[in-house]
Backbone as JSON Lines, residues from 0, in Angstrom:
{"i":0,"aa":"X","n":[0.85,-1.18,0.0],"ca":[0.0,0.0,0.0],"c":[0.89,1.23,0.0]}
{"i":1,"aa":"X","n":[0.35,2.15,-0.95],"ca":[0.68,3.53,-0.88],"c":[1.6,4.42,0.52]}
{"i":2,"aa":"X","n":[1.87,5.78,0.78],"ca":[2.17,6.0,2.15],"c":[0.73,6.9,2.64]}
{"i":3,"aa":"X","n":[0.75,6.45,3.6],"ca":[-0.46,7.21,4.69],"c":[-0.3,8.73,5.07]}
{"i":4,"aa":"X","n":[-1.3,9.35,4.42],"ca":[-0.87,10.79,4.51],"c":[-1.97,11.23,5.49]}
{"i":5,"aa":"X","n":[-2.99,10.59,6.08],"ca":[-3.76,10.99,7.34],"c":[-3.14,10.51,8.68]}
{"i":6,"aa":"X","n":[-2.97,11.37,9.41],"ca":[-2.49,11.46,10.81],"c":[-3.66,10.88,11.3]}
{"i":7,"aa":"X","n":[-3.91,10.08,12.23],"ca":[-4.72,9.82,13.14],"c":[-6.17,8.75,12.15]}
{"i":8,"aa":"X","n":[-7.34,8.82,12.67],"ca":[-8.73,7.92,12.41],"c":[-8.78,6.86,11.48]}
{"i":9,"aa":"X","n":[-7.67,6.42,11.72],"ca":[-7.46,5.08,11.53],"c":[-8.3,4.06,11.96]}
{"i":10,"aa":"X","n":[-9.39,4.5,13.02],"ca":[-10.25,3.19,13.32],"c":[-11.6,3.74,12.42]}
{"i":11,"aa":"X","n":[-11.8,5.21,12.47],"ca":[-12.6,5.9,11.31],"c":[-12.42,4.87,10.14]}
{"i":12,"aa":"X","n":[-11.43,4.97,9.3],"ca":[-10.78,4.53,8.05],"c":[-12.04,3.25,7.63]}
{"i":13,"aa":"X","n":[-11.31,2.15,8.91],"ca":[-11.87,1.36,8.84],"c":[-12.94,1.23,9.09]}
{"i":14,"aa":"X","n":[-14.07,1.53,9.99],"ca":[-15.63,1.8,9.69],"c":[-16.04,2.06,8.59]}
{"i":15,"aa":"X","n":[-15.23,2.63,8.18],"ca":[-16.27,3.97,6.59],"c":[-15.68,1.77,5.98]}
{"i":16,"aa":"X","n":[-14.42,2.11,5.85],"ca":[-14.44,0.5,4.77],"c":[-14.92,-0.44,4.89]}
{"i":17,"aa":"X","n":[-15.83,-0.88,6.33],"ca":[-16.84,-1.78,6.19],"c":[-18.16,-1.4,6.49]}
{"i":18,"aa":"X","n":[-18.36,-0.31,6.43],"ca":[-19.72,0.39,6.05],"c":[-20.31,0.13,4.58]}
{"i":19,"aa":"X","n":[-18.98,0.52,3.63],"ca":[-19.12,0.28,2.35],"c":[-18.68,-0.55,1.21]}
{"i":20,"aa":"X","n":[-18.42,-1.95,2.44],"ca":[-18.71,-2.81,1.99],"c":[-19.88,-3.91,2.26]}
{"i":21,"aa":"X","n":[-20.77,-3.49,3.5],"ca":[-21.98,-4.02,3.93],"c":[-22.4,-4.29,2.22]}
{"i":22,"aa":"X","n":[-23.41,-5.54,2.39],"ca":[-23.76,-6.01,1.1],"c":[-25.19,-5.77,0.77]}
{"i":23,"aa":"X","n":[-26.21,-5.62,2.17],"ca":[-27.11,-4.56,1.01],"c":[-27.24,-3.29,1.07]}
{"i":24,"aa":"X","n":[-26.97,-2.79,1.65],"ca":[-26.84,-1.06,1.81],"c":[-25.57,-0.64,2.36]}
{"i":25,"aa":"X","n":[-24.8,-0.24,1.03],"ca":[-23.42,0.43,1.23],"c":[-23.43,1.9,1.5]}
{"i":26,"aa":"X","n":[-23.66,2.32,2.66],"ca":[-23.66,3.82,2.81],"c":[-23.34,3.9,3.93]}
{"i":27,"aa":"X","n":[-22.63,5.41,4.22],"ca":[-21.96,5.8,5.16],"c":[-21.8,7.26,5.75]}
{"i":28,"aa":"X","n":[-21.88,7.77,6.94],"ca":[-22.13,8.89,7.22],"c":[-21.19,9.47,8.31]}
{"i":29,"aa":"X","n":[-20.62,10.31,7.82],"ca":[-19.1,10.64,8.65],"c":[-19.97,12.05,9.24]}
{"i":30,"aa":"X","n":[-19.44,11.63,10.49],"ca":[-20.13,12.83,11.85],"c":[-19.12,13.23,12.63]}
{"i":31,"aa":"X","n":[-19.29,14.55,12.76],"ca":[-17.87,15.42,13.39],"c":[-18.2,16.55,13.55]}
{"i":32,"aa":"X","n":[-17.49,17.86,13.96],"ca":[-17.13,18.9,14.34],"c":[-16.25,18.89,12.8]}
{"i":33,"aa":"X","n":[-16.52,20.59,12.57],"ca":[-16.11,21.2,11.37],"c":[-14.57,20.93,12.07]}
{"i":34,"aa":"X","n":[-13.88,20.37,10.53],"ca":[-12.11,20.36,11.2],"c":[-11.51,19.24,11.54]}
{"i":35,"aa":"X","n":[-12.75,18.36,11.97],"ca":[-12.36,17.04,12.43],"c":[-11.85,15.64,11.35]}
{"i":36,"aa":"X","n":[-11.6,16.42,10.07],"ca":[-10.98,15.39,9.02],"c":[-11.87,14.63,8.03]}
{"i":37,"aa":"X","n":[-13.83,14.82,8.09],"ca":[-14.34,14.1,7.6],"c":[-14.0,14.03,5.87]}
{"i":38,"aa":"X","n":[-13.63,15.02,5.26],"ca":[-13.36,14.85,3.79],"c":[-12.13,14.03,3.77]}
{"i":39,"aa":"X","n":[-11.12,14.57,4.5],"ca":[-9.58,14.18,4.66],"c":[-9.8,12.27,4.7]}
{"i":40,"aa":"X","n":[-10.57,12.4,5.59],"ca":[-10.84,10.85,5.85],"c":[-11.42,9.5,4.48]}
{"i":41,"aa":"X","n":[-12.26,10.58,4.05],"ca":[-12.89,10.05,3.15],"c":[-11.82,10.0,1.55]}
{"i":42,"aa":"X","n":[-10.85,11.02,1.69],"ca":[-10.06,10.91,0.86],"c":[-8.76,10.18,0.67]}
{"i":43,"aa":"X","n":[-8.55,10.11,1.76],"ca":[-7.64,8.57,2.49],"c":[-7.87,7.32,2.32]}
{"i":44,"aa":"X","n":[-9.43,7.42,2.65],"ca":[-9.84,6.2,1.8],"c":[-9.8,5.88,0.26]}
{"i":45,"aa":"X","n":[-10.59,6.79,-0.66],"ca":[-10.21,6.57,-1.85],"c":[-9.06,6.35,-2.14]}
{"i":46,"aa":"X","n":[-7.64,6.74,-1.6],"ca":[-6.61,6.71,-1.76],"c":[-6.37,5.23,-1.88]}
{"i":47,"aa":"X","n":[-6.42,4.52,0.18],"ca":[-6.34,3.59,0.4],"c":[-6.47,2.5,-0.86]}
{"i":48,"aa":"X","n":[-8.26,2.74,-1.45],"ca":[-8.33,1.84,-2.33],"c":[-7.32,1.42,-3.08]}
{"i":49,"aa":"X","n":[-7.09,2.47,-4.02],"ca":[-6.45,2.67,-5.54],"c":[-5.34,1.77,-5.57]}
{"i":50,"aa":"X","n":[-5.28,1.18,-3.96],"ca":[-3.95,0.29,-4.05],"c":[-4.23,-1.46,-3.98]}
{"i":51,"aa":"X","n":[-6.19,-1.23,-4.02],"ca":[-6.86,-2.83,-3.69],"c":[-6.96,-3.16,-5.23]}
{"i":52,"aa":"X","n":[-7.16,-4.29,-5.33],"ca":[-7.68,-5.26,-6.7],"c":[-9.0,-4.15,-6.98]}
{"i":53,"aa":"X","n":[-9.59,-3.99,-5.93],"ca":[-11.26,-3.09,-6.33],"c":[-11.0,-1.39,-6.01]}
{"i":54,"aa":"X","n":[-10.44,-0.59,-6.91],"ca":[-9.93,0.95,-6.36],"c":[-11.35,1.19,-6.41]}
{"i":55,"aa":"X","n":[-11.68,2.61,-5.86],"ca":[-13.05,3.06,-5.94],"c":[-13.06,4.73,-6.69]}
{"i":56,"aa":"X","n":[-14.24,4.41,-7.59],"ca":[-14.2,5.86,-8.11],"c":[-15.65,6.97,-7.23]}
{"i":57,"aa":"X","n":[-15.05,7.91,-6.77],"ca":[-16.26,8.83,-6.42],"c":[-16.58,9.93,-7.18]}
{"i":58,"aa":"X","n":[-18.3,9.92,-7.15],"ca":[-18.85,10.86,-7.96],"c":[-18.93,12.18,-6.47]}
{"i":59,"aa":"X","n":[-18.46,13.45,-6.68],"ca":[-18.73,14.48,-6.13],"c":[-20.05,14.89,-6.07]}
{"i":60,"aa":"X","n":[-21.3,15.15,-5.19],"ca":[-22.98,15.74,-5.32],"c":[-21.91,16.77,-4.42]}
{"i":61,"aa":"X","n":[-21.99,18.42,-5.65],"ca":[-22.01,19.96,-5.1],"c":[-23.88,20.3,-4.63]}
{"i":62,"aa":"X","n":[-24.2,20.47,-3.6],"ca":[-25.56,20.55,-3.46],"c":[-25.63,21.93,-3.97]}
{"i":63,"aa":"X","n":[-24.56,23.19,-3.36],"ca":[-24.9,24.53,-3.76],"c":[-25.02,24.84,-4.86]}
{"i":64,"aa":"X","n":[-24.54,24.02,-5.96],"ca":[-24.18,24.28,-7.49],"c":[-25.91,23.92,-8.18]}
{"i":65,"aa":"X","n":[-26.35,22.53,-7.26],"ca":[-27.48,21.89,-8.06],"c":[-28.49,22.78,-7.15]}
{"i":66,"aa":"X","n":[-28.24,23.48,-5.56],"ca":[-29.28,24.43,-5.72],"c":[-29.61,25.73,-6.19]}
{"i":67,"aa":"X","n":[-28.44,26.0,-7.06],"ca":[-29.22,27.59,-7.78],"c":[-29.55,27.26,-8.98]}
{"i":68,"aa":"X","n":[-30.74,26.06,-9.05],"ca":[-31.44,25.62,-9.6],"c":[-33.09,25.35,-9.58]}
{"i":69,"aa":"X","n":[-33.91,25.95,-10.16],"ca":[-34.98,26.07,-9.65],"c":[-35.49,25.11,-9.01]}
{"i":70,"aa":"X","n":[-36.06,25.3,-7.61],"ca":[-36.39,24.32,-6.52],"c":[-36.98,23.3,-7.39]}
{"i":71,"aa":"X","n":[-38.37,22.68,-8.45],"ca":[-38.71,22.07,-8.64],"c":[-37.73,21.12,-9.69]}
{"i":72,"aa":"X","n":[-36.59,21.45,-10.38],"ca":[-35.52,21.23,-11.54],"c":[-34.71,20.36,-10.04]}
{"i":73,"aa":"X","n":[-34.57,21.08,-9.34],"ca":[-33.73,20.69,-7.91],"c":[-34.04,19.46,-7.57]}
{"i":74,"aa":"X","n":[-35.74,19.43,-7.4],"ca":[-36.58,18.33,-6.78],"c":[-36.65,16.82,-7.44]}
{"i":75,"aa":"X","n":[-36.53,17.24,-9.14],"ca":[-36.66,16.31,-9.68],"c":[-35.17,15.5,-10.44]}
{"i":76,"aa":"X","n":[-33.84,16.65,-10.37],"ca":[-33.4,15.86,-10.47],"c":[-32.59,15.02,-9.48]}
{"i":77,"aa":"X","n":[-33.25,15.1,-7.88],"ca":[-32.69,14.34,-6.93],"c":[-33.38,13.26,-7.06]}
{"i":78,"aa":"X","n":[-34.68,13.4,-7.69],"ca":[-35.28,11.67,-7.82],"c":[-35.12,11.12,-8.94]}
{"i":79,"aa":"X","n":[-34.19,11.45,-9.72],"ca":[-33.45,11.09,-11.21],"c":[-32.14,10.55,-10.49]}
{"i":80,"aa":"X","n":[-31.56,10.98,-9.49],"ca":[-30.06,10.78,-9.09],"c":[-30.04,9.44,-9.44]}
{"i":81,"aa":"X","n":[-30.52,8.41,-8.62],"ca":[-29.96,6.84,-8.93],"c":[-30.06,6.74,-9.93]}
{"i":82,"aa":"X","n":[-31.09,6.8,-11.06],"ca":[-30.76,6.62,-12.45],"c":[-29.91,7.21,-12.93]}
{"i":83,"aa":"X","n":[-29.34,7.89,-12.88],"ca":[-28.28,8.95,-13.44],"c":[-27.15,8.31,-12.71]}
{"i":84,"aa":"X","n":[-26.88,7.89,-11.94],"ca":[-25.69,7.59,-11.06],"c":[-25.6,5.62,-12.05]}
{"i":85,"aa":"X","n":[-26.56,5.14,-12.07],"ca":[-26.28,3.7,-12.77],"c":[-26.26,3.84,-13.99]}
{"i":86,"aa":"X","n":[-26.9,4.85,-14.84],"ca":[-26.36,4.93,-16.36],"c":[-24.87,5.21,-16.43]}
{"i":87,"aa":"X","n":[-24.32,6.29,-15.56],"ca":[-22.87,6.85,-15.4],"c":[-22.01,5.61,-15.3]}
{"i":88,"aa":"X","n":[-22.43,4.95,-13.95],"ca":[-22.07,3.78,-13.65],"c":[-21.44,2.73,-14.97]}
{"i":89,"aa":"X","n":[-23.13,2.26,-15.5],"ca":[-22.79,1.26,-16.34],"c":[-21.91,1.72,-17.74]}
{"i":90,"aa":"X","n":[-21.81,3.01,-18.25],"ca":[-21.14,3.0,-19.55],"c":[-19.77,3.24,-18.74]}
{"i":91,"aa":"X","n":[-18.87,3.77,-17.53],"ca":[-17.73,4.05,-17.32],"c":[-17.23,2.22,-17.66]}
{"i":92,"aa":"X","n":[-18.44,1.3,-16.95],"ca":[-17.54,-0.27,-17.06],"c":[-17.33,-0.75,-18.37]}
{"i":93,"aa":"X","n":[-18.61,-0.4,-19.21],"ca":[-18.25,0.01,-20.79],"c":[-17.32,0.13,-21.57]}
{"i":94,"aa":"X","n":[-16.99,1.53,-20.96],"ca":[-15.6,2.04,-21.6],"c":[-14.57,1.36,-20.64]}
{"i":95,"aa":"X","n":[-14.3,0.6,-19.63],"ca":[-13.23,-0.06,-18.52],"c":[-13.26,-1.46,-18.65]}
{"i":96,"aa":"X","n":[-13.63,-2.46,-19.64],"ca":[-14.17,-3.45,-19.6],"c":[-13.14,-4.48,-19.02]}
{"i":97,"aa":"X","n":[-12.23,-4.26,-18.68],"ca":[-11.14,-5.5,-18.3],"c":[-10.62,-4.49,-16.75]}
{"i":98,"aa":"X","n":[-11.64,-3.59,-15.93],"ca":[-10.69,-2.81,-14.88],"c":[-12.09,-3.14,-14.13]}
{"i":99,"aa":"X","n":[-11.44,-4.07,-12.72],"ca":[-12.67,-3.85,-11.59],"c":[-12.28,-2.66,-11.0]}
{"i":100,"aa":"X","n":[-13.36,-1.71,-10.27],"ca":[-13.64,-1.14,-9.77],"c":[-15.03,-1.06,-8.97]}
{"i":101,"aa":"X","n":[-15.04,0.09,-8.18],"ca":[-16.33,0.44,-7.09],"c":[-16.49,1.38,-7.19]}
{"i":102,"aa":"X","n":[-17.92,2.22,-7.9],"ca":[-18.14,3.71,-7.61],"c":[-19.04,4.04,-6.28]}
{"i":103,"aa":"X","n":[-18.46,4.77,-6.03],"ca":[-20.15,5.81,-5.0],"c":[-19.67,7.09,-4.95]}
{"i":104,"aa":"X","n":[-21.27,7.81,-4.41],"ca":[-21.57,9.12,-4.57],"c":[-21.42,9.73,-3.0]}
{"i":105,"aa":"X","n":[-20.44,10.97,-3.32],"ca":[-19.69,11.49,-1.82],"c":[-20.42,13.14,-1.51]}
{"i":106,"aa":"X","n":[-21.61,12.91,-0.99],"ca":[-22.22,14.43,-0.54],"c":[-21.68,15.1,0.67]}
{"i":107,"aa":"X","n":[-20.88,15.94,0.59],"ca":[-20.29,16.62,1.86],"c":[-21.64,17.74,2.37]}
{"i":108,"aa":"X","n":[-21.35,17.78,3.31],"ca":[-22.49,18.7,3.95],"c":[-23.95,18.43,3.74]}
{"i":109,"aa":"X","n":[-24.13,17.01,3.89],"ca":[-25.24,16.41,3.28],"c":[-26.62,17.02,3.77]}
{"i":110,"aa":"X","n":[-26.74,17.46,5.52],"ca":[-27.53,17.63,6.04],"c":[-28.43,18.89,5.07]}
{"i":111,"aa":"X","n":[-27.51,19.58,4.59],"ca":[-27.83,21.06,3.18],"c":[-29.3,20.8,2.23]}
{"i":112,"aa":"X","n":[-29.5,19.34,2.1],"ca":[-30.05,18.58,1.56],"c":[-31.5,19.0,2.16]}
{"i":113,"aa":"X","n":[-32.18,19.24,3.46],"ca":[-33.48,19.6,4.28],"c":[-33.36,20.93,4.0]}
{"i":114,"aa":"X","n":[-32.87,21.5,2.94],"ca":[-33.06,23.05,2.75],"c":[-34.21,23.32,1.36]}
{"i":115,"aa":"X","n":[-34.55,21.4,1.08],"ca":[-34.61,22.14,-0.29],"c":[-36.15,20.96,-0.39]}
{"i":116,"aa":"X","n":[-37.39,21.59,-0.93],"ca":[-38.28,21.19,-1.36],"c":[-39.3,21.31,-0.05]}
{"i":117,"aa":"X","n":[-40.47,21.05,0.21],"ca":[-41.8,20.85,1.25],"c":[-41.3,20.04,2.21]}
{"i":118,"aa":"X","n":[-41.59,20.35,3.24],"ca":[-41.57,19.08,4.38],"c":[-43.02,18.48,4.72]}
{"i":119,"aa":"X","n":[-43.42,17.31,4.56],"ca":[-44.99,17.26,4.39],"c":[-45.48,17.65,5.91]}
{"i":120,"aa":"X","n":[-44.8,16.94,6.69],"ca":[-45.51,17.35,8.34],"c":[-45.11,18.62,9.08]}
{"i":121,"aa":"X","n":[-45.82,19.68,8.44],"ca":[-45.6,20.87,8.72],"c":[-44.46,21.38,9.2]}
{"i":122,"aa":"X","n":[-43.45,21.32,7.72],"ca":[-42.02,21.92,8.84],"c":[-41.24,20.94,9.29]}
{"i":123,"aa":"X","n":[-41.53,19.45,9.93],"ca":[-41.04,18.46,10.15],"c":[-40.64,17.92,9.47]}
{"i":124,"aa":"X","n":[-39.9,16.74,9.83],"ca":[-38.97,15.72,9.24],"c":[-37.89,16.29,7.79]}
{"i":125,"aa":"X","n":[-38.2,15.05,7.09],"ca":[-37.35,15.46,6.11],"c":[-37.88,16.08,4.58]}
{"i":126,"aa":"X","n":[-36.97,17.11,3.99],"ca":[-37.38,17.65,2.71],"c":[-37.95,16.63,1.8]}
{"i":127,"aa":"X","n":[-38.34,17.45,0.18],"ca":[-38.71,16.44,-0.89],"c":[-36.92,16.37,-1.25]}
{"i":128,"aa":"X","n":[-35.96,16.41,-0.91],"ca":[-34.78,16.43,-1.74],"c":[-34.36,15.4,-1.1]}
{"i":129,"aa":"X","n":[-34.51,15.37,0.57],"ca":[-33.98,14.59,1.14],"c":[-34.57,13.25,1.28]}
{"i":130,"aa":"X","n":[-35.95,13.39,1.19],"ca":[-36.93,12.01,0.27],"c":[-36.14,11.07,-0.51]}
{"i":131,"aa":"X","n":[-35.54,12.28,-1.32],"ca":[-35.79,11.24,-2.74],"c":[-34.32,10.58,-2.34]}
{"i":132,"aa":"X","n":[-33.44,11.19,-1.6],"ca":[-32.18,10.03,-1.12],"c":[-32.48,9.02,-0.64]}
{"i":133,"aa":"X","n":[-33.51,9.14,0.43],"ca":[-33.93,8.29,1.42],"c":[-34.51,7.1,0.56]}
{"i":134,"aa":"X","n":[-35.22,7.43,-0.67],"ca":[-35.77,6.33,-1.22],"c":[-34.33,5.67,-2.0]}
{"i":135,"aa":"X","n":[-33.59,5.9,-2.52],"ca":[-32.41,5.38,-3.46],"c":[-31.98,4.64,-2.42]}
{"i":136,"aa":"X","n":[-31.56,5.17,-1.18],"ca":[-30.49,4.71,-0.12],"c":[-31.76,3.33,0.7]}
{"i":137,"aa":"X","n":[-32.55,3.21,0.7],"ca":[-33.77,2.15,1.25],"c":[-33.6,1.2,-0.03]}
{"i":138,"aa":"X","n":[-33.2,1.4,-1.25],"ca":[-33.28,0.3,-2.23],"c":[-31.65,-0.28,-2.66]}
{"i":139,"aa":"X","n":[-31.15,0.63,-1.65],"ca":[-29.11,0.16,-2.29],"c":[-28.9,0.38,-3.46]}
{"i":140,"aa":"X","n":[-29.69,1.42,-4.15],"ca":[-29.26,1.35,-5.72],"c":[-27.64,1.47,-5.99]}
{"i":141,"aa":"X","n":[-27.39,2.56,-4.97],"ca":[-25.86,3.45,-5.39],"c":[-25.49,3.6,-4.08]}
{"i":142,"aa":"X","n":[-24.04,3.08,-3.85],"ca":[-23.54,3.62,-2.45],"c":[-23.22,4.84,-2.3]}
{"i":143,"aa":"X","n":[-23.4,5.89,-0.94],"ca":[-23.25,6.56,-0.53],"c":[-22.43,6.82,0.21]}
{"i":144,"aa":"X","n":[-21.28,8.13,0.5],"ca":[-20.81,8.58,1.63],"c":[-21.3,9.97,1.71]}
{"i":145,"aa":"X","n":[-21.82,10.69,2.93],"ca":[-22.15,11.79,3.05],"c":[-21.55,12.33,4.44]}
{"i":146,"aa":"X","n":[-21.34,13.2,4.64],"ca":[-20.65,14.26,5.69],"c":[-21.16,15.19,6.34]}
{"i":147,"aa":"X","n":[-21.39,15.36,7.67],"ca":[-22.13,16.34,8.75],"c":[-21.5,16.52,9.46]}
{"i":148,"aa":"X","n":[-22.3,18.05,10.55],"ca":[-21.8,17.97,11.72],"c":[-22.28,17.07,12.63]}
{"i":149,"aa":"X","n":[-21.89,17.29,13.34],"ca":[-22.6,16.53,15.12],"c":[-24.44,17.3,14.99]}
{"i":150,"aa":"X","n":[-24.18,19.1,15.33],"ca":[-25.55,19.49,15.03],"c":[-26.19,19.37,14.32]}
{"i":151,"aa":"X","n":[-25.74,19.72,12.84],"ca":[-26.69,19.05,11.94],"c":[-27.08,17.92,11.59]}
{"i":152,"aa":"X","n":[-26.55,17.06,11.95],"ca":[-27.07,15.66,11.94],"c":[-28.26,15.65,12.76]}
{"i":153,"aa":"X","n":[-28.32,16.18,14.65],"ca":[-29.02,16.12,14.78],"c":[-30.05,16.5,14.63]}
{"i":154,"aa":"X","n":[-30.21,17.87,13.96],"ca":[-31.09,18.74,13.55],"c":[-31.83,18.14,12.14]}
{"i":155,"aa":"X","n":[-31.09,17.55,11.86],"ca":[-31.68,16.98,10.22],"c":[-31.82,15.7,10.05]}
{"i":156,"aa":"X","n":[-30.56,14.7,10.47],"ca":[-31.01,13.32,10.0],"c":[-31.1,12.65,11.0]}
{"i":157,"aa":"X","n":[-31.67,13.2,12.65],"ca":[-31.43,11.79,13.55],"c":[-32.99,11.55,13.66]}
{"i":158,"aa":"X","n":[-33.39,13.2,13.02],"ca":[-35.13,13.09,13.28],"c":[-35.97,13.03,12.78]}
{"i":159,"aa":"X","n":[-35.6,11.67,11.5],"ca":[-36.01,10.78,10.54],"c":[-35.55,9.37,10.29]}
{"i":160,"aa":"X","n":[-36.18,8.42,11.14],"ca":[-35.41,7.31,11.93],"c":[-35.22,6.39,10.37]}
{"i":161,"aa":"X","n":[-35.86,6.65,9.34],"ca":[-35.97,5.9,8.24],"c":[-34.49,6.11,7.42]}
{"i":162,"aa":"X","n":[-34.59,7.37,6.96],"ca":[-33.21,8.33,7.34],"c":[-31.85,7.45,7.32]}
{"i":163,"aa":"X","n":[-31.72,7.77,9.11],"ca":[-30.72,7.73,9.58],"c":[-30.58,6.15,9.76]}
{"i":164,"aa":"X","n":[-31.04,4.93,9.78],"ca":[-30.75,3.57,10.51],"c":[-30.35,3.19,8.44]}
{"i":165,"aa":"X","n":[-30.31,4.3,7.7],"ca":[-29.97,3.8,6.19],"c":[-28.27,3.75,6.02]}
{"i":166,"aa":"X","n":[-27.8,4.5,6.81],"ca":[-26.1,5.32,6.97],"c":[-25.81,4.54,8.45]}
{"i":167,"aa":"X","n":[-24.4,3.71,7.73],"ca":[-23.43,3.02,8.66],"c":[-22.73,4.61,9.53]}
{"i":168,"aa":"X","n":[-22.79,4.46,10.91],"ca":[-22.02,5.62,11.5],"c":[-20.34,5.77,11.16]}
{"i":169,"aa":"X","n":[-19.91,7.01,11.24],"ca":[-18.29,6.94,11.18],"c":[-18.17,8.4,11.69]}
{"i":170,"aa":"X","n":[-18.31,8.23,13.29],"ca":[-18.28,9.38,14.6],"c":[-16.83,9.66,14.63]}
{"i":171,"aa":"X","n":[-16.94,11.14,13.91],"ca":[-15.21,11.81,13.85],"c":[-14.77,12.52,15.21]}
{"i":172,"aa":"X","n":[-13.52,12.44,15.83],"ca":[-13.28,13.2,16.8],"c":[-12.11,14.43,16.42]}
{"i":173,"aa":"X","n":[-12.53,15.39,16.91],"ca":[-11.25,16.35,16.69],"c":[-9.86,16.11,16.62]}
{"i":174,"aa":"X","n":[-9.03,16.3,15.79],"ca":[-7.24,15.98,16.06],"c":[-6.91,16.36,17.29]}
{"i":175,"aa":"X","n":[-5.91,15.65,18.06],"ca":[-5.12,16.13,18.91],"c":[-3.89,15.63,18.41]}
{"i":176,"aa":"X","n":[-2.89,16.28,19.45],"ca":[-1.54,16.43,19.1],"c":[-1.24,14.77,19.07]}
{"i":177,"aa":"X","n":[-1.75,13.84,20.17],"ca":[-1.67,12.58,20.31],"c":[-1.87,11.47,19.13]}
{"i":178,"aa":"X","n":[-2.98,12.4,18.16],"ca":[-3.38,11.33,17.29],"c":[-1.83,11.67,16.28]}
């Protein structure tokens, strides 16, 4: 293997890598304090891969980019995502036909996601944007890694039990000098 360029969450590392390798729902949800390494982590991993028989390719979801997009364009193409993510999918193996690999889709600041569409129970639970994940991520179409804080998690995905029991945990702690 490659050299290790993350200091410390090394037991992180490994959660997120058998989060996403669980066999029917590969998804994963890195929880922390802003600072606490969750991209770093997640990019360590991809790293990690690139050195397995199975490297992994990640698709980037910019939410701010797809929301200065008209809310309903917004709405619908989050319930297009899995199709769009397995067409992508199937022609990259297409064009790779002799290269295994693993894709999934890496939403940083996922919780951003309850900003966008109706909440049906007045205000409660979760958006139509965040719906339409919830339904992809309930069927395993496409694995997921997504990224929060501690607050926003709780503010957004702990108080949608359908939600949250969909995302393997990977609870980040701040660096110290120790790690």
């Amino acid at each position: 293997m490659g050299d290790n360029t993350l200091e410390g969450n090394q037991a992180q590392l490994r959660t997120l890598d058998a989060s996403m390798l669980m066999v029917e729902n590969k998804s994963a949800l890195l929880i922390g304090e802003a600072g606490s390494g969750k991209t770093a982590t997640v990019e360590q991993w991809i790293y990690n891969r690139s050195w397995t028989d199975t490297p992994v390719s990640i698709i980037r979801f910019k939410i701010e980019k797809a929301g200065a997009l008209p809310i309903r364009t917004f709405i619908s193409r989050m319930e297009e995502l899995f199709t769009n993510l397995k067409k992508i999918e199937r022609a990259t193996r297409e064009a790779n036909p002799h290269r295994n690999f693993d894709m999934a889709l890496f939403i940083d600041e996922i919780h951003k996601l309850n900003s966008y569409g109706d909440r049906p129970d007045q205000g409660k639970g979760s958006s139509q944007a965040m719906n339409a994940l919830k339904e992809g991520l309930a069927r395993g179409v496409f694995p997921i890694i997504g990224a929060t804080t501690d607050y926003e998690y709780r503010g957004n995905i702990v108080t949608d039990n359908a939600l949250d029991r969909r995302f393997g945990k990977v609870v980040m702690d701040l660096p110290t000098l120790k790690q």
